[in-house]
C-alpha positions in Angstrom: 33.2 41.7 -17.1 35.7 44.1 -19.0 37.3 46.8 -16.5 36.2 50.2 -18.0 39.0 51.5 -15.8 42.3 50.3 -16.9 44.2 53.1 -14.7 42.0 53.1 -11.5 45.2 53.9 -9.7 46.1 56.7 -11.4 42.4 57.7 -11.7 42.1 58.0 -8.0 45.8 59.5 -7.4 44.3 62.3 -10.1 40.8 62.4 -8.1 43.0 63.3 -5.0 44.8 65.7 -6.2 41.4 67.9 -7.6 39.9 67.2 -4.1 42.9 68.6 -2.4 43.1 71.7 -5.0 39.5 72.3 -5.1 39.8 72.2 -0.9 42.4 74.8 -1.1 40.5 77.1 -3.7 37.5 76.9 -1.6 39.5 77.3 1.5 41.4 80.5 0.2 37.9 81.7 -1.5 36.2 81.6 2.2 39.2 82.6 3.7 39.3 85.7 1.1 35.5 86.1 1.4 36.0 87.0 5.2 38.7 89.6 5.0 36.5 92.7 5.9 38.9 95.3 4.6 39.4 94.1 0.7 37.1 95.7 -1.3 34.0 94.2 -3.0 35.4 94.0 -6.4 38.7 92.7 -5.1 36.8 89.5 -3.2 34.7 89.1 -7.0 38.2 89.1 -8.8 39.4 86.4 -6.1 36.5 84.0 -6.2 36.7 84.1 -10.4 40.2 83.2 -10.2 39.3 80.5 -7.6 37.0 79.3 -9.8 38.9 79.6 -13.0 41.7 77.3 -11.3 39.3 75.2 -10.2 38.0 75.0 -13.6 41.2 74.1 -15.3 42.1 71.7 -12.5 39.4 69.5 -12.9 39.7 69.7 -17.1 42.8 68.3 -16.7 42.9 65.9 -14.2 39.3 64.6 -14.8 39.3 65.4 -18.2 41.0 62.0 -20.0 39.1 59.5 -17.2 35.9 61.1 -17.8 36.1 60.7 -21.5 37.5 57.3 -21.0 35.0 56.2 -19.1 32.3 58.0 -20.9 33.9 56.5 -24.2 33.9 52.8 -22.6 30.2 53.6 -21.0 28.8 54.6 -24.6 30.8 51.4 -26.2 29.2 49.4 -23.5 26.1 50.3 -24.2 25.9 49.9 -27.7 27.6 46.4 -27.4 25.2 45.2 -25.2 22.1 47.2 -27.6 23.9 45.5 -30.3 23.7 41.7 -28.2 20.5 42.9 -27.5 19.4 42.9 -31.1 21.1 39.8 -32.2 19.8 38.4 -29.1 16.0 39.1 -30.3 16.6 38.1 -34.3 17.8 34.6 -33.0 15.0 34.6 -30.3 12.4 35.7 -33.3 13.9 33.2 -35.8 13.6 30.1 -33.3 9.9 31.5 -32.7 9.4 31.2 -36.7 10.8 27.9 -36.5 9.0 26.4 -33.8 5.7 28.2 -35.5 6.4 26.2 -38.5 7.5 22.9 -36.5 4.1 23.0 -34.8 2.2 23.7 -38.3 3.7 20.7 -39.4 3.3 18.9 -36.4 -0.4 19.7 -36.7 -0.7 19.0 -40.5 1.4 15.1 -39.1 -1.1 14.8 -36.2 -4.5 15.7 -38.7 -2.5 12.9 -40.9 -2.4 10.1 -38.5 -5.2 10.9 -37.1 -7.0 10.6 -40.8 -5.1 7.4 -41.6 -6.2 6.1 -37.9 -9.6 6.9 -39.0 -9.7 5.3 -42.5 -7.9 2.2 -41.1 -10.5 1.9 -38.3 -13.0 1.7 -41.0 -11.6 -0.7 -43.2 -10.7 -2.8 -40.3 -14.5 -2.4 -39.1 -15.4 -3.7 -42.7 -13.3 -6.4 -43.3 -14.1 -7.7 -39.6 -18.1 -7.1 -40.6 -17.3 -9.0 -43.8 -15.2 -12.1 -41.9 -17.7 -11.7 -39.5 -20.6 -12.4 -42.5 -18.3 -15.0 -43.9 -18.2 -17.1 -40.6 -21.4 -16.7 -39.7 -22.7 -18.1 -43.3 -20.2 -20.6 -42.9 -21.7 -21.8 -39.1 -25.0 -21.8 -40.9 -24.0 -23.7 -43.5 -22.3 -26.6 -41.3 -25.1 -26.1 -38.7 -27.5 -27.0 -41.6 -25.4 -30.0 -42.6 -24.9 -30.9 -39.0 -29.2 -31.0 -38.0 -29.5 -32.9 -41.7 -26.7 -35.3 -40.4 -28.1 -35.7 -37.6 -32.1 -35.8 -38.0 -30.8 -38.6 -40.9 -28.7 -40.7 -38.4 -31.7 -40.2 -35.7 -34.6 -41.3 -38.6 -32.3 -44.3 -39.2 -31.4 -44.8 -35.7 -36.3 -44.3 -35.3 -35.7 -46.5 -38.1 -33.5 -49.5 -36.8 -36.1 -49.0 -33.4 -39.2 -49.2 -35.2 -38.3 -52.4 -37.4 -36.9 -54.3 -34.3 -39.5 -53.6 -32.3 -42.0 -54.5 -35.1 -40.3 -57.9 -35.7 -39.9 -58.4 -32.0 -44.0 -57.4 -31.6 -44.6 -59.9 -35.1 -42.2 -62.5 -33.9 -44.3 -62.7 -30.6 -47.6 -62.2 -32.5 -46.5 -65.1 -34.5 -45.8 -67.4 -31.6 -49.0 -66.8 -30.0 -50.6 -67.5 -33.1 -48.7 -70.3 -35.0 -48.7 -73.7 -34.3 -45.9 -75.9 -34.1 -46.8 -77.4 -37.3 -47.2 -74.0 -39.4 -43.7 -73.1 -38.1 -42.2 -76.2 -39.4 -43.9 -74.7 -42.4 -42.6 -71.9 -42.4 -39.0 -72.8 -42.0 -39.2 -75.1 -44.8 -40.7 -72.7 -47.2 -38.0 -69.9 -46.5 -35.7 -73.1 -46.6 -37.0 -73.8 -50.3 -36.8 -69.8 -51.3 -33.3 -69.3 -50.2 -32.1 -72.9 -52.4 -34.3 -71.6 -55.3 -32.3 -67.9 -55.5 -29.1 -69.9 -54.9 
């Protein structure tokens, strides 16, 4: 901190010097005050004289260090009101700034939070759409898959059926043919077969 007293020495040599005058003017005033004999107007004249020098000994002893520091005191203070108020402009323009940072940072939030939004519904559609798409799709090859397979199982019925029939007519036939009519049989399929050849 800046020393408002550059001569603090000197100061105090001065403030020692008034003490010890004003010490002796109030000594001699008291000491003038008790005389019984003076007369009244001679005790008055005394203690205005006392008070005259110890007027004039405190103007100039005290008189420079009292303006100095009354001079420094008032420069003091209107540095520091003067710090004060630059102080509070830069403390009021960072407010504004902030203030608008925050406005923007709202505006960038209201944004993202918008383009959140509007993405989670487009997502949500296009998932709803795939979604559609697939499940038209499983349909589709479920369809295909029951017609493959009812077709391979009626063919499969259908293999079963006609081996069973010619193994029911084959053993029908046995029980009912002769030896002879087989023989008959044979050759008559025999006979078809050359006949296509």
């Amino acid at each position: 901190m800046k020393n408002f007293f550059p001569e603090k020495k000197k100061m105090k040599t001065k403030i020692s010097i008034a003490a010890f005058f004003l010490f002796m003017t109030a000594h001699s005033a008291l000491a003038a005050g008790a005389a019984p004999e003076a007369p009244e107007w001679r005790s008055w004249l005394w203690k205005i004289v006392n008070f005259a020098i110890l007027v004039t000994i405190i103007v100039v002893f005290l008189k420079k260090p009292m303006a100095d520091y009354l001079k420094a005191r008032t420069e003091a203070i209107k540095k520091g009101l003067d710090d004060a108020r630059k102080a509070r402009e830069t403390a009021e323009a960072a407010l504004r700034e902030v203030q608008e940072k925050l406005k923007s940072k709202d505006f960038e939030i209201e944004q993202i939070l918008k383009s959140a939004k509007e993405s989670g519904v487009a997502e949500r559609d296009a998932i709803l759409k795939e979604t559609g798409r697939m499940s038209q799709n499983i349909e589709e090859h479920a369809d295909t898959y029951i017609s493959f397979e009812l077709k391979k199982a009626k063919d499969a019925i259908r293999k079963e059926a006609v081996i069973l029939a010619l193994e029911l007519a084959e053993k029908k036939l046995e029980q009912k043919m002769t030896p002879g009519e087989q023989k008959k049989l044979i050759e008559d399929a025999v006979s078809r077969l050359e006949g296509k050849s």
